[in-house]
C-alpha positions in Angstrom: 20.6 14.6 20.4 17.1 13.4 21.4 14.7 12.4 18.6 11.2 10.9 19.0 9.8 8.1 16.7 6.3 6.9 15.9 3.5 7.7 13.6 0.3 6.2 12.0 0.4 3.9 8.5 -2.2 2.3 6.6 -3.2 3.1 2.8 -7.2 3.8 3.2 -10.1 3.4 0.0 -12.6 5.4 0.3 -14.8 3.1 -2.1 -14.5 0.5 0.2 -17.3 0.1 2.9 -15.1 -1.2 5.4 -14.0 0.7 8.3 -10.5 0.5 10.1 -10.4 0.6 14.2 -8.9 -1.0 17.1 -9.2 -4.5 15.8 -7.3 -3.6 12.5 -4.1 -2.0 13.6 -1.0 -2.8 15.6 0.2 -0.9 17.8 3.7 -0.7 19.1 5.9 1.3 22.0 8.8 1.5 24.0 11.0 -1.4 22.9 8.8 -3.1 20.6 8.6 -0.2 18.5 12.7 0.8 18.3 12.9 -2.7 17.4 10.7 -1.7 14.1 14.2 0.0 13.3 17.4 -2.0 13.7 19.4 0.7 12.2 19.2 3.2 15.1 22.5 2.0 17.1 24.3 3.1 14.1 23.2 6.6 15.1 24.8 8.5 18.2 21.1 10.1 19.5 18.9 9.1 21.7 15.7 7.6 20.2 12.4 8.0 22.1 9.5 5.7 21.5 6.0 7.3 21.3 3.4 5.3 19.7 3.3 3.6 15.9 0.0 2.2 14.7 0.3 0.2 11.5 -3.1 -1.8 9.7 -3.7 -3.9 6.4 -4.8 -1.4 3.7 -8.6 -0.9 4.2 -11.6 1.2 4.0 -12.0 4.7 6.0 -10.1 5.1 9.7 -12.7 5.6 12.0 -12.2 9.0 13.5 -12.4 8.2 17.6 -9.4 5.8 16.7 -7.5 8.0 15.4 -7.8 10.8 17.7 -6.8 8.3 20.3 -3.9 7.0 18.0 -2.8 11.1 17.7 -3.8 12.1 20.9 -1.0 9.1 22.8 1.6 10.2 20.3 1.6 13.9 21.3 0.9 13.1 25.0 3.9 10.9 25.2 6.2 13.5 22.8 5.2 16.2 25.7 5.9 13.8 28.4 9.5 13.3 26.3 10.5 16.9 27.2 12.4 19.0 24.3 13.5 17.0 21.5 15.8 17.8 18.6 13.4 16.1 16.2 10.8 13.7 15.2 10.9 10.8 12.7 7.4 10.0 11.2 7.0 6.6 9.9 3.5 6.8 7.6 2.2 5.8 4.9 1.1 9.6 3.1 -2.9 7.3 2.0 -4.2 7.9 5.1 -8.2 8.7 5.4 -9.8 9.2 8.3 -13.7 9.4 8.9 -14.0 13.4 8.5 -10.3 14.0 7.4 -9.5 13.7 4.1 -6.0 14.8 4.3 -5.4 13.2 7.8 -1.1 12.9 7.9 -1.0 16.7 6.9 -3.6 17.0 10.5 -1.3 14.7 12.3 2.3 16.4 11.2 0.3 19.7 11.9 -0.5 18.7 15.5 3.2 17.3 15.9 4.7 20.6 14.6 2.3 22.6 16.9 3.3 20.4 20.3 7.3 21.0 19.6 6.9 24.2 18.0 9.1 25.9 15.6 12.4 24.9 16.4 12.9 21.0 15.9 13.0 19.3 12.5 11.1 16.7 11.3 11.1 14.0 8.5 9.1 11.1 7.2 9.4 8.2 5.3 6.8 7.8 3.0 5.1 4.9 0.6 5.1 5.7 -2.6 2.1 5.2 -3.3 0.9 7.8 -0.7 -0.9 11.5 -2.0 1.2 14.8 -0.5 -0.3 17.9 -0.6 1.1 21.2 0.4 -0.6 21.4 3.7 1.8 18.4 4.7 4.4 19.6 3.1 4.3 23.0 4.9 4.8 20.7 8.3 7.2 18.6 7.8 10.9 19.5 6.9 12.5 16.1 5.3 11.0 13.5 3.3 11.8 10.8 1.6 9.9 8.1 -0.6 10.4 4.1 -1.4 12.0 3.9 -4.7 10.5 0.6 -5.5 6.8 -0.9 -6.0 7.1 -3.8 -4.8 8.3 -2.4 -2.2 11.9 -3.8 -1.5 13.1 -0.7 -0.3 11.8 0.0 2.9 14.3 -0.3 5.7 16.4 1.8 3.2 14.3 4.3 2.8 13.4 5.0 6.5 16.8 5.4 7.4 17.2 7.5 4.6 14.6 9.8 6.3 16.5 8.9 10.4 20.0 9.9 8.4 19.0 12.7 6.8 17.4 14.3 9.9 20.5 13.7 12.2 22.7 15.3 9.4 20.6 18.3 9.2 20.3 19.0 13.2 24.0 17.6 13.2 24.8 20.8 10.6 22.1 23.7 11.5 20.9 23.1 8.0 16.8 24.2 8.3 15.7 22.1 4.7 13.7 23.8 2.1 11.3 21.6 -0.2 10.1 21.9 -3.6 6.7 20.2 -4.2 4.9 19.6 -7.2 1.6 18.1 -7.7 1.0 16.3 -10.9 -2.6 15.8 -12.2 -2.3 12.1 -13.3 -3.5 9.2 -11.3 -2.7 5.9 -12.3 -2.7 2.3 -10.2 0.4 1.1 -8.5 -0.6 -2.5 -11.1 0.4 0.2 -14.6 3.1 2.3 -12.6 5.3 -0.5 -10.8 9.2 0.1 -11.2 9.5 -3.9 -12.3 8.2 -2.9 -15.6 8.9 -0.3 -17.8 8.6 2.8 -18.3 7.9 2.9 -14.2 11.5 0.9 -14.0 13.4 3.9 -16.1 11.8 6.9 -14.4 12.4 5.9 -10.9 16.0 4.9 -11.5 16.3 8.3 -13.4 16.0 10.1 -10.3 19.3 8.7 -8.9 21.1 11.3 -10.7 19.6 13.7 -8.9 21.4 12.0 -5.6 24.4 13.9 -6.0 23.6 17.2 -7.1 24.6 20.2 -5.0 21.9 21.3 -3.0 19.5 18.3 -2.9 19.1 16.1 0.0 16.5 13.9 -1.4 14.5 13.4 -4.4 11.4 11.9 -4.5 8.3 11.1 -6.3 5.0 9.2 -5.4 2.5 7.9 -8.4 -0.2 8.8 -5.9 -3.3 6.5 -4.3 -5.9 6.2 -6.6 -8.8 4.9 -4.9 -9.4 7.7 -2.7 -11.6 10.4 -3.8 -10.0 13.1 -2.2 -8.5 16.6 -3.2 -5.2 15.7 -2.7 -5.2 12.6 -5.3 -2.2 13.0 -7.6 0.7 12.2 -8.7 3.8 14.3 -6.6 7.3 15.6 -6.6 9.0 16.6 -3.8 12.8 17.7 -3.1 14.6 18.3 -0.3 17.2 20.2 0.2 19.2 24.0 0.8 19.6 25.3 -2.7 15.6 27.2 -3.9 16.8 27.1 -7.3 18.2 23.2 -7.5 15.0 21.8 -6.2 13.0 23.5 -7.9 14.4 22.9 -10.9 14.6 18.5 -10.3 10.8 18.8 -8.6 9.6 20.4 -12.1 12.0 18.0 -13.9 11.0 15.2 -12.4 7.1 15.9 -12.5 7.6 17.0 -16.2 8.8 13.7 -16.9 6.2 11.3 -15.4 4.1 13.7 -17.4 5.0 13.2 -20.8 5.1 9.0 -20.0 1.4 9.3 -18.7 0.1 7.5 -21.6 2.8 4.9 -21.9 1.9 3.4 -18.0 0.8 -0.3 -18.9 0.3 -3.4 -16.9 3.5 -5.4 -16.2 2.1 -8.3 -17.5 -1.1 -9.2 -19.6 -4.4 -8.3 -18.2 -8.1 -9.5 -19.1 -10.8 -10.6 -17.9 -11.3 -13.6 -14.8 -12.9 -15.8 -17.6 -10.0 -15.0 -20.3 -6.9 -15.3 -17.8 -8.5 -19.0 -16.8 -9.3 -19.9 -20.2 -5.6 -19.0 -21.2 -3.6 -20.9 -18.0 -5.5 -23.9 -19.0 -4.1 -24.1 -22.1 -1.0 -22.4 -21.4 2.8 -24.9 -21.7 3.7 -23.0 -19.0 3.8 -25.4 -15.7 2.6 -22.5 -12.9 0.1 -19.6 -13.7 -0.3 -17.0 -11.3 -3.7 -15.1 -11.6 -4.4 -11.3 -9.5 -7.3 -10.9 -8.8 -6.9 -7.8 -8.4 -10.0 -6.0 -8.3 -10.5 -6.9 -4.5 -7.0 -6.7 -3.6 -6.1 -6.4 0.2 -3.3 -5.1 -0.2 -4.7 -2.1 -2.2 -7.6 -1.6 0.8 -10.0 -3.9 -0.9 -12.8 -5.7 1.4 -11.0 -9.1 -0.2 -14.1 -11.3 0.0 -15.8 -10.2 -2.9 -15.9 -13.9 -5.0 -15.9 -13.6 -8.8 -12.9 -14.8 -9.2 -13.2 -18.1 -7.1 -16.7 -18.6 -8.7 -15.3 -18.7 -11.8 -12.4 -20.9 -11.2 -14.9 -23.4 -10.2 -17.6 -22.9 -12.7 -15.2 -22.8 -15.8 -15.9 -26.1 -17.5 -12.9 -26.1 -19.8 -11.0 -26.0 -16.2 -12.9 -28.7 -14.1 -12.5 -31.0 -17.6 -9.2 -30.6 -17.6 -7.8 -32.6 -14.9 -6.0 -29.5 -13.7 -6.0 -28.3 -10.3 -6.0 -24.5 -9.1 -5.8 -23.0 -6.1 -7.1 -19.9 -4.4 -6.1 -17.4 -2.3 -8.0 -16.4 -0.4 -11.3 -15.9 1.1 -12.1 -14.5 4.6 -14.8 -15.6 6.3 -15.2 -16.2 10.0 -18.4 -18.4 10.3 -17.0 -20.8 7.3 -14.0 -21.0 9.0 -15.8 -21.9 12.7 -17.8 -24.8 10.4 -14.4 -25.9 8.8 -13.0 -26.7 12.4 -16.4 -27.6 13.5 -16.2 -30.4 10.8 -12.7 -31.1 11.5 -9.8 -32.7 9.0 -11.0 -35.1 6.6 -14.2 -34.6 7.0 -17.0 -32.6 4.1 -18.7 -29.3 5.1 -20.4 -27.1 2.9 -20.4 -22.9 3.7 -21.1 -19.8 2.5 -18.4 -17.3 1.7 -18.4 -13.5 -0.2 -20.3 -10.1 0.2 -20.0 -9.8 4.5 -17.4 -7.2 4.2 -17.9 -5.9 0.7 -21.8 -6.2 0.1 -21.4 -3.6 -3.1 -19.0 -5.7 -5.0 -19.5 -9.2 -3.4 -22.2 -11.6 -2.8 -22.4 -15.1 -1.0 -21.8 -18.4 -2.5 -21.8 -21.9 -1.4 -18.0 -23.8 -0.8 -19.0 -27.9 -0.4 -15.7 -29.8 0.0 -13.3 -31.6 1.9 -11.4 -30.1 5.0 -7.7 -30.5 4.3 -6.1 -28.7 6.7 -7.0 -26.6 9.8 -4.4 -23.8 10.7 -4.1 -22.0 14.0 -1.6 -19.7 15.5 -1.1 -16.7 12.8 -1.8 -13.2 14.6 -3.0 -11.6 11.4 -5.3 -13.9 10.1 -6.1 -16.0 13.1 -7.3 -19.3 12.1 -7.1 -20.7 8.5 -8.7 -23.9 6.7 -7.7 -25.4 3.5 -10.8 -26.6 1.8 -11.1 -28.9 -1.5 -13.9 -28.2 -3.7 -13.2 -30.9 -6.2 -10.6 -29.0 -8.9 -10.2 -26.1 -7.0 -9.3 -26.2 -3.7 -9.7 -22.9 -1.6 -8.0 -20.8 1.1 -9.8 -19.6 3.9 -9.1 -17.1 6.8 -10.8 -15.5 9.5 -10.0 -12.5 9.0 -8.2 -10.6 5.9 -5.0 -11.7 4.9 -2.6 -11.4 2.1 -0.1 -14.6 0.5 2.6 -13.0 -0.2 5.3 -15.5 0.7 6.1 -19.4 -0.4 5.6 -19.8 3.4 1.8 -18.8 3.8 1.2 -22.0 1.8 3.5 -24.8 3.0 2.7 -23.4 6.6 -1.0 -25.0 5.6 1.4 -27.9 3.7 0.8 -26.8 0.1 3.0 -27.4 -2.8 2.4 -25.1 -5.0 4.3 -27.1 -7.6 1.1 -29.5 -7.3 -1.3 -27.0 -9.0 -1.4 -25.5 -12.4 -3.2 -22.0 -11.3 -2.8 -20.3 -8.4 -5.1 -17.0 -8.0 -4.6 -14.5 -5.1 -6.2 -11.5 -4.5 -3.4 -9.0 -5.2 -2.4 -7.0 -8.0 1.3 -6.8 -9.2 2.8 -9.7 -7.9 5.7 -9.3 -5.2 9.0 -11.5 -5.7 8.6 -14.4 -4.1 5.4 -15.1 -6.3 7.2 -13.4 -9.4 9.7 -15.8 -9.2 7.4 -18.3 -8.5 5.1 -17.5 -11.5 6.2 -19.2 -14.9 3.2 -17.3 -16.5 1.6 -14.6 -14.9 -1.8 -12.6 -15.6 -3.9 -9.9 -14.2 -7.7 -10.9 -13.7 -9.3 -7.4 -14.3 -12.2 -8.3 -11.4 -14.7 -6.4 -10.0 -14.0 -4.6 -6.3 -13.6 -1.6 -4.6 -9.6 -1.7 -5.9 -10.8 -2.4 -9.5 -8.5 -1.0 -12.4 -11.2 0.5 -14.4 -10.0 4.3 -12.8 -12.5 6.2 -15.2 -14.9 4.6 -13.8 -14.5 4.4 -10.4 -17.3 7.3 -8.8 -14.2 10.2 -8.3 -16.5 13.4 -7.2 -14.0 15.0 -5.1 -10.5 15.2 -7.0 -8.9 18.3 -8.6 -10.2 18.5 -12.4 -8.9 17.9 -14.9 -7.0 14.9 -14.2 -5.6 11.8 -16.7 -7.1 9.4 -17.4 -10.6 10.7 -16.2 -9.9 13.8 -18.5 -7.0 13.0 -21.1 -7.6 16.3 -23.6 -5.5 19.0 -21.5 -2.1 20.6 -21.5 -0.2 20.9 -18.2 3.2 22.5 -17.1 4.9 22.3 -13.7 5.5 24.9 -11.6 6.8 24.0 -7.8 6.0 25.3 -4.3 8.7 26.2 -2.5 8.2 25.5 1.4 10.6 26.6 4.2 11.8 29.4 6.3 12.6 32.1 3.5 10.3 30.6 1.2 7.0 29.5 3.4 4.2 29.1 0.5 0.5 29.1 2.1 
């Protein structure tokens, strides 16, 4: 049995002026990219590496990258010869310069080099938007259960397993699909709070019914202002009437908790979240500032949120400390090295990715550390600004782990605020966090969906429109019941 491997994966925002190319993704083959999946010697097939590009959530993918990108994959799937099937690793966010619905045009260009005959799956983030189009091309998927994501390596072999049973067992899958016409951020729908926690464990008992090979449901990508923007159900599997019947369920569900979607922890303003740590018992307070989340596709270098920390007086009176993560910039980070450890330097940061939402301001401190050597963010400076002492990177980058900070030898038990530009926080930092609040800032990611310029998606659509009824009614894709 001889399946190929590969695919494209980054979340895109279309409100974000930022464009993703070359410089933004990494791209890996032969070796490097099997690697990416340790769980393929527990299969008895022969894997083929084509070509997996994987960026940082960002703006728009510019087109000429992504026609390379596509154009490698299905030279080296025709070099491969006939295969039994394909395994797409993507994200399901994907715009492209041009291409709004760019993984239904890759899957469609896979489907038309191997032709009718093979099967194909992906694994998908949950957070991605599936529209029929992709649907129609693909013939497995499944979806992370879990936002964080915690799930991952489970859920691509999921999608590996599920295609080597089918090709192992002549079973051609059917799917149900269901869009839903509510789009909500990942920060009011994540499954560590309720009632995102109960729905997506609710659709374990679906696992085992007759019929259904997988069941799964994506809350959608909000910041894209594209057609396919919703909210989706989709089941795999060989019985029409038993996926149709848990897509509809399922959809119908998230439905009727549309209204009851609220942050996981308490969310106000940058000037509200400081004022509260301050004065809060509570030894660490994590702050998101998650208007210009990276992580989300936001530029990350719009500075509200820093500004504030350092112009809040009840903060800087205090004899508190806070820190911040972080703030890309590649000329403050030259003048940082330029100045060397020790030493003072004073540089502007803000508004050189994300002119819209950002705007420069001047850092003056004290160079603490310098920090070479990391291949995402390249070099990295620790800067003291007097109560607030700063991250800086090169180039984008998200702090995630306990690591990213004693790597540039901070203790985080030595501050009393941390901020990072995120939104919900992942474990290590939920663990970490004694208190933890949600700095509703401005950025391309902001949380304020009503208000965000959507011209392009399918009306009506909560919460932009919230006086409409709604019903589902599934798709049925597949070889007796192909759906246009």
């Amino acid at each position: 049995m001889r399946i190929a491997v590969g695919g494209i994966h980054i979340e895109s925002c279309t409100f974000s002026p930022l464009r993703a190319g070359c410089e933004d993704f990494t791209l890996r083959r032969g070796d490097e990219l099997l690697a990416r999946y340790p769980f393929l010697d527990q299969f008895s097939v022969e894997a083929i590496p084509l070509v997996h590009a994987r960026a940082l959530p960002g703006g728009m993918v510019l087109r000429d990258f992504y026609q390379a990108v596509k154009q490698e994959f299905l030279d080296r799937l025709a070099d491969a010869g006939n295969v039994d099937g394909v395994y797409l690793d993507i994200h399901g966010a994907m715009n492209v310069d041009g291409i709004d619905d760019a993984e239904a045009d890759f899957a469609r260009a896979v489907r038309a080099c191997v032709g009718d005959m093979p099967l194909i799956s992906a694994s998908m983030d949950l957070h991605g938007n599936v529209s029929g189009e992709l649907v129609g091309a693909v013939d497995i998927f499944t979806a992370y259960r879990t936002a964080p994501h915690i799930d991952v390596e489970e859920t691509r072999k999921k999608a590996f397993r599920l295609l080597v049973e089918c090709l192992k067992n002549g079973t051609r899958p059917l799917r149900a699909w269901v869009s839903v016409p509510v789009i909500l951020p990942g920060e009011r729908t994540s499954t560590i709070a309720e009632p995102g926690r109960a729905f997506y464990r609710s659709i374990e008992e679906f696992d085992p019914v007759p019929g259904v090979l997988d069941a799964s449901f994506w809350v959608g990508y909000v910041w894209a202002d594209e057609p396919r923007v919703a909210a989706t159900a989709v089941v795999t599997g060989t019985d029409p009437v038993a996926i149709k019947r848990t897509a509809e369920t399922l959809a119908d569900r998230y439905w009727k908790l549309r209204e009851e979607f609220e942050f996981g922890v308490d969310a106000d303003t940058a000037e509200a979240c400081i004022e509260r740590a301050v004065s809060a018992s509570e030894k660490l307070v994590i702050i998101s500032d998650s208007g210009d989340n990276p992580t989300g596709g936001g530029a990350g270098d719009v500075p509200v949120m820093v500004e504030t920390l350092l112009t809040n007086e009840h903060l800087a009176t205090s004899g508190l400390k806070a820190l911040y993560a972080s703030m890309p910039g590649p000329v403050a980070i030259q003048l940082c090295f330029e100045a060397g450890e020790g030493n003072n330097v004073s540089c502007e940061v803000g508004g050189e990715l994300d002119p819209v939402h950002g705007y420069p301001i001047t850092l003056s401190g004290t160079v603490k550390k310098l920090h070479t050597g990391d291949l995402d963010a390249l070099r990295q400076a620790v800067l003291e600004c007097g109560h607030v002492t700063v991250i800086l990177t090169e180039r984008r980058k998200p702090f995630h782990h306990i690591r990213d900070f004693t790597e540039l030898g901070l203790d985080l038990a030595d501050f009393k605020i941390l901020s990072v530009k995120v939104g919900y926080l992942v474990p290590e930092l939920e663990q970490a966090a004694d208190l933890a609040l949600l700095a509703l800032t401005p950025g391309s990611v902001n949380q304020d969906i009503p208000a965000l310029e959507h011209k392009r998606v399918k009306r009506p659509v909560y919460p932009i429109d919230t006086s409409f009824e709604w019903a589902p009614v599934a798709t049925l894709f597949g070889e007796t019941a192909e759906q246009p």
